[in-house]
N, C-alpha and C positions, 0 to 999 in steps of 0.2 A: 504494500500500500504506500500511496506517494505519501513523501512530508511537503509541508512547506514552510516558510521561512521569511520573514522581512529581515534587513540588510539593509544597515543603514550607511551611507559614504556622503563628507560632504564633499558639495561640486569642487571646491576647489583642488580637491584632493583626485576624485573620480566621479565625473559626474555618469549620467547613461550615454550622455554624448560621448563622452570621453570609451565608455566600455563599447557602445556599439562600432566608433572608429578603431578597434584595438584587431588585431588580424584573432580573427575568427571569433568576432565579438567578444573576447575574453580575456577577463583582466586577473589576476592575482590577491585577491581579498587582504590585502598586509597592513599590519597595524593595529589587529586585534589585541587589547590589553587588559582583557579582563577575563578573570579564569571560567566564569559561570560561559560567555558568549564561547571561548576559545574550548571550551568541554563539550556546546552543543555542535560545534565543528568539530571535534575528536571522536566523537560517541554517537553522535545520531544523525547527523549530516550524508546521506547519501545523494551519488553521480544520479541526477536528473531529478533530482526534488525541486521544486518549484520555490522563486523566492521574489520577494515584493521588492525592488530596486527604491530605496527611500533615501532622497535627499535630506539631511539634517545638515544643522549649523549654519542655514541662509533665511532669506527672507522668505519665500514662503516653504516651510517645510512640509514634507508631502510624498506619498511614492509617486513614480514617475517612470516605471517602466514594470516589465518581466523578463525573470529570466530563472536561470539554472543553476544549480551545482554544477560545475562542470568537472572537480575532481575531487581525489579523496582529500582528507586533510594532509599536509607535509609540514615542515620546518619552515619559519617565516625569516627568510635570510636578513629582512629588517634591525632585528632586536640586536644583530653582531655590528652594525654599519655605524663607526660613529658619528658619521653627518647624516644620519634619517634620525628624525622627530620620531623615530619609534625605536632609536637604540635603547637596548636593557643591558648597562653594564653585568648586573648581577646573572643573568642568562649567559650560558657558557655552552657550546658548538658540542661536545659531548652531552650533556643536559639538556637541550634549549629548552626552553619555557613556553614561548608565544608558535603557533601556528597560520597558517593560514590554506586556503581551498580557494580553486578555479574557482571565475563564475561567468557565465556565456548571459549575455544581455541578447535576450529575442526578441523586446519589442518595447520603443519608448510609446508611451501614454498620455494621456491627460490628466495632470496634475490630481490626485484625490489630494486637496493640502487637508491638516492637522485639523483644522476646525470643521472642516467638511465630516472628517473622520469622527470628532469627536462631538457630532451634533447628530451622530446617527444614531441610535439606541440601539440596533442589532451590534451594533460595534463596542460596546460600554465596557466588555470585561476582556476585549484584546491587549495582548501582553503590555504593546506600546503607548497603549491608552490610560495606563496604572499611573497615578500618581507617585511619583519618583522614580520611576524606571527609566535608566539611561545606559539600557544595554543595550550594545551596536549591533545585535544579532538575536532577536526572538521567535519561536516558534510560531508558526498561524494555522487555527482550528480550519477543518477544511469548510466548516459553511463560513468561516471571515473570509478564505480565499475565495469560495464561489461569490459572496455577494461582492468583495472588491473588483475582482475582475470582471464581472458581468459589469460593472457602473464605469470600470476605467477603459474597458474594451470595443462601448457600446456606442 
């Protein structure tokens, strides 16, 4: 049974433009820093799970595309780099710490932004909707993804 997944990047960093210009729509997920997101990529992340492509950290945030897993999780060569904003001195190449997974961008969208999302009441108890949660990577019930994609595909 499919999973799926929202995945949040901000534009600056990767937008959907940026993943769907990328050869063969796909970009490398790197930067994840947080053990709870970086475990649902080690553990329950499978090749072809579905995931909401969410713009955060701009002005209107919001998903803005779909797309895939496109591989399993590996080692996020980032955390060794000491000019990336995501080196982890304390992360060592025998141990590493941070991961990351493909992700193939199949199709940008229309904007669902944030308050669209959260002015819908079928939507109230999705992960990203929680009060305090600012994890870059959370699961999505399969009737949140049916109803998002029928409104952002339609």
């Amino acid at each position: 049974m499919p999973a799926f997944w929202l995945m949040k990047s901000e534009p600056d960093d990767c937008s959907i433009d940026d993943a769907l210009a990328a050869p063969a729509a796909t970009v490398a997920w790197t930067g994840v820093r947080n053990y709870q997101a970086r475990n649902f990529m080690r553990d329950a992340m499978q090749v072809g799970d579905g995931v909401l492509f969410y713009h955060s950290g701009c002005a209107q945030p919001g998903i803005v595309g779909i797309a895939r897993v496109a591989s399993a999780a590996r080692t996020d060569p980032t955390q060794f780099d000491p000019a990336s904003p995501y080196h982890d001195p304390a992360s060592k190449p025998e141990s590493p710490r941070w991961l990351l997974c493909d992700v193939q961008a199949l199709r940008k969208t229309r904007l669902l932004a944030l308050p669209e999302m959260r002015a819908t009441p079928a939507l109230a108890d999705m992960r990203v909707l929680q009060k305090g949660n600012r994890l870059s990577i959370t699961p999505v019930d399969a009737a949140h993804w049916q109803l998002i994609t029928e409104r952002i595909l339609a």
